[in-house]
C-alpha positions as CSV (number, residue, x, y, z in Angstrom):
1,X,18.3,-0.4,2.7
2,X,15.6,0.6,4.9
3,X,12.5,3.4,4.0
4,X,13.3,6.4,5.6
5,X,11.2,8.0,7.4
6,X,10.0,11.0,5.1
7,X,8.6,8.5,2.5
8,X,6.4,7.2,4.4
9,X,5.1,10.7,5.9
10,X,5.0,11.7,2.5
11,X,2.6,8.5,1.3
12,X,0.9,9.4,4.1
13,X,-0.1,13.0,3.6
14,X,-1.1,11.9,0.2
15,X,-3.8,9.3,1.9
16,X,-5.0,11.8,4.2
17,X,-8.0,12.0,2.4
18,X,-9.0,9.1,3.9
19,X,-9.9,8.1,7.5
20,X,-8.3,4.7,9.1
21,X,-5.3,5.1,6.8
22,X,-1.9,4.6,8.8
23,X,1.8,2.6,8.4
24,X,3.8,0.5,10.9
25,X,7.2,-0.4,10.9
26,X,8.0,-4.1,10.5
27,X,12.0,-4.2,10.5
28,X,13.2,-1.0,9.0
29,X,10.3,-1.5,6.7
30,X,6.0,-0.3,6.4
31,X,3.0,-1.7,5.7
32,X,0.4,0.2,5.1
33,X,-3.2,-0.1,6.7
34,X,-6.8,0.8,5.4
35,X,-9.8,0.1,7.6
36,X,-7.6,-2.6,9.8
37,X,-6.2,-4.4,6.1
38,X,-3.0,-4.7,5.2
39,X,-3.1,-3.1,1.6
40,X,0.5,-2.8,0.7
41,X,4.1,-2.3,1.8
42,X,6.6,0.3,1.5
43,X,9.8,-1.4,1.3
44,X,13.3,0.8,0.0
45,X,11.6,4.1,-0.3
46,X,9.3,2.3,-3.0
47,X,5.0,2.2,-2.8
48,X,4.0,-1.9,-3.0
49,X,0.2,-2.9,-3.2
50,X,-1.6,-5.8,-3.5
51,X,-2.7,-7.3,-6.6
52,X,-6.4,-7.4,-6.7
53,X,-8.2,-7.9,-10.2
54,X,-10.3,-4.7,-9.5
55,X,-7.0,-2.4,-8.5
56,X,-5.0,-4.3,-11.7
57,X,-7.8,-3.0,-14.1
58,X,-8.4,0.4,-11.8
59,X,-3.8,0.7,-12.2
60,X,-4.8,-0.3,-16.2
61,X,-1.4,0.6,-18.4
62,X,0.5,1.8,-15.2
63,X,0.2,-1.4,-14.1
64,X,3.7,-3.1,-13.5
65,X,4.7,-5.9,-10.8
66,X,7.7,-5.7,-8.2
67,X,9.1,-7.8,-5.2
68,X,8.7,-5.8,-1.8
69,X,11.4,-8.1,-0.5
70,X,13.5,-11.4,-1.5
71,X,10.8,-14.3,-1.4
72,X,7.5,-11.7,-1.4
73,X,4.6,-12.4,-3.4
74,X,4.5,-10.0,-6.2
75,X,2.8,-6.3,-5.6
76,X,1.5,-3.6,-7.8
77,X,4.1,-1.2,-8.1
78,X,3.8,2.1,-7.6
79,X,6.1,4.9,-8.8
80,X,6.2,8.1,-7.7
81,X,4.5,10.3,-10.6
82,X,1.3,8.2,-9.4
83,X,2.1,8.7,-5.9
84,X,2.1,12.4,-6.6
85,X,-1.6,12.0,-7.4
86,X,-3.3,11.8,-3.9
87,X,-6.8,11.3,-5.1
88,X,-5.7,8.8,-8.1
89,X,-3.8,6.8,-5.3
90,X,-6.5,7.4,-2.3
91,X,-8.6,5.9,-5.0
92,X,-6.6,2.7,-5.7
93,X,-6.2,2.0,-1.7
94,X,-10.3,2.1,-1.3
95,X,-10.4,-0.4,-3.9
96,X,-7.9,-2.8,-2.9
97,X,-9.1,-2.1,0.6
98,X,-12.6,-3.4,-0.6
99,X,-11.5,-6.1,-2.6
100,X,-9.6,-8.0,0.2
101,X,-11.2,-10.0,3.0
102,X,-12.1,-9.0,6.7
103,X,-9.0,-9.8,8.8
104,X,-9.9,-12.0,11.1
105,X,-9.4,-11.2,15.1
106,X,-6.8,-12.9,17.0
107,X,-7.9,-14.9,19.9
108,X,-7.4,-13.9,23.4
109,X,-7.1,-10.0,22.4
């Protein structure tokens, strides 16, 4: 089942506290971008980030692990009572934002 389109509007009204925030599809599917990084997905109507040990001990007792997809790495993730909290969750993205490395440029673009 694919996300539809209002969930991902909907995560990204409650990021629009911050600047450089944005999703792209990726076969039916999002990711979601902060400051060029790839800080989660948002596969099945359902909010995936990536582990970091700084956003693990931010998430503390919320924390729980999911799949994004069959064969995915496992993600924080997140329900929807914490997606409800904009600045709990814009707060989560800067960290895991921070925590992961520059991407690096492809060549020839």
């Amino acid at each position: 089942m694919a996300t539809d389109k209002s969930t991902i509007e909907y995560i990204l009204n409650q990021l629009s506290t911050l600047d450089n925030v944005n999703a792209r599809k990726m076969f039916g599917e999002y990711a979601l971008y902060y400051d060029r990084k790839v800080v989660g997905l948002v596969c099945d109507d359902t909010l995936f980030i990536k582990i970091t040990d700084l956003g693990k001990k931010f998430v503390d007792h919320n924390y729980q692990e999911g799949y994004a997809y069959k064969g995915a790495k496992p993600s924080m993730l997140i329900n929807e009572e914490l997606i409800e909290n904009s600045e709990w969750l814009c707060q989560l993205i800067r960290i895991t934002a921070n925590s992961l490395p520059i991407p690096k440029t492809k060549k020839g673009i």
